[in-house]
C-alpha positions as CSV (number, residue, x, y, z in Angstrom):
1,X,-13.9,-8.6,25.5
2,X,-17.2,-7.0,24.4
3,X,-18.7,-8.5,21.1
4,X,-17.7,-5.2,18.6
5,X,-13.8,-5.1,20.2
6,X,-14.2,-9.0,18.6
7,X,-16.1,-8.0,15.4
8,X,-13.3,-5.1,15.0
9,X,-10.3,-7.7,15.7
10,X,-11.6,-9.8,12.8
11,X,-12.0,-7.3,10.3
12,X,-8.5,-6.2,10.9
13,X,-6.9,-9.5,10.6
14,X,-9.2,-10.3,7.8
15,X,-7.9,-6.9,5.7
16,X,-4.1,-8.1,6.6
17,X,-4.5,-11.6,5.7
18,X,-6.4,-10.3,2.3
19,X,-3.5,-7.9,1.7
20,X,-0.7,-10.6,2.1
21,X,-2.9,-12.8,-0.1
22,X,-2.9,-10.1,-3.0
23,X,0.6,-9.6,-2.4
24,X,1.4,-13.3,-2.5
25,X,-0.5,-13.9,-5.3
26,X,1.2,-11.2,-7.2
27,X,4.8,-12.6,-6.3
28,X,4.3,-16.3,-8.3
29,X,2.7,-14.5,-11.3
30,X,6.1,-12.4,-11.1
31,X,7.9,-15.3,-10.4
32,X,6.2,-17.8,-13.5
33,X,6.7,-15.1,-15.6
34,X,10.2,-14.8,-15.1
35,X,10.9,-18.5,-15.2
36,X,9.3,-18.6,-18.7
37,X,11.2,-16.1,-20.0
38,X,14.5,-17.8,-18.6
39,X,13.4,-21.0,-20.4
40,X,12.6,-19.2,-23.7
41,X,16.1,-17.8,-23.3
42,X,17.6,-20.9,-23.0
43,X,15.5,-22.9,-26.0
């Protein structure tokens, strides 16, 4: 493989793995959130 088909692999991958980060991230803030409001429901 030349160098830039390399470079251009890693950027991809990089973007997706950014993107499931954000989106990962996003899902235990939703998640917390939720869980706190159970508890305060339940107190």
């Amino acid at each position: 493989m030349a160098k830039e088909e390399i470079k251009k692999l890693i950027e991809k991958s990089k973007k997706e793995l950014d993107g499931s980060y954000d989106g990962f991230v996003k899902s235990i803030e939703a998640d917390l959130k939720s869980f706190k409001k159970k508890t305060l429901d339940k107190i």
